[in-house]
N, C-alpha and C positions, 0 to 999 in steps of 0.2 A: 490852297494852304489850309492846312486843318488847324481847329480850334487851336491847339495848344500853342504852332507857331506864332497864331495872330494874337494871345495874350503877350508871350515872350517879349514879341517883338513892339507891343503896346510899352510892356516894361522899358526896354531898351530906348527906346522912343521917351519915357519921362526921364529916364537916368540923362540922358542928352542932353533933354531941354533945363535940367538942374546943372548940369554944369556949365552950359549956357549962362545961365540966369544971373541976372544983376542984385547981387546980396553979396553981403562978406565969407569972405572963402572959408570961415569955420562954418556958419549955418550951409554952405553947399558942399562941405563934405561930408557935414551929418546926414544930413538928405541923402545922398549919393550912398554912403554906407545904408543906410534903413534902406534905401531904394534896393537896392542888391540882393540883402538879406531877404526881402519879400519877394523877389523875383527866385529865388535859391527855395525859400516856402513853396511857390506854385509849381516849380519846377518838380519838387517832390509830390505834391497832392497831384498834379494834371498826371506823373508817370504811373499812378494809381490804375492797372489794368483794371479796363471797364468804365471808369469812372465818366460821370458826364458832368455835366458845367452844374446844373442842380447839385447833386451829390459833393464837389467842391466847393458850393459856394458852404452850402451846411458844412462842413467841414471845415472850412473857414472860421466861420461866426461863433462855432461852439467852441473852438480855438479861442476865440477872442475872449468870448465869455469863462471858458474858465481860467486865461488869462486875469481879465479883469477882479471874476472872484479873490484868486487868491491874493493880488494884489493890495484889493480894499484889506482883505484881511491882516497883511502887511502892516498896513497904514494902524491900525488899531492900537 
């Protein structure tokens, strides 16, 4: 199984175990929705010809950080 399956299936594997889970059914369908949406994220960065697990993870993080920039900026 190559990398991108065994992330997938890593995802698919927590979406599970949140709807499993013992919490009230609005906090496990937010879970479950954000859980997806970031599964639908990697699914778009892994189909990145070429790309490898380094290359995605930075691709990630600088996501998050300018994420997070404009956000604070938001808040101001």
């Amino acid at each position: 199984m190559r990398l991108k399956e065994k992330i997938l299936e890593k995802c698919d594997e927590r979406i599970a175990a949140m709807r499993k889970a013992d919490c009230p059914q609005w906090i496990k369908e937010k879970a479950v929705k954000e859980r997806k949406i970031s599964k639908e994220i990697v699914k778009i960065v892994c189909d990145i010809q070429g790309i490898t697990p380094d290359a995605a993870i930075q691709i990630l993080e600088e996501s998050r950080e300018l994420i997070r920039e404009v956000a604070m900026t938001q808040k101001i």
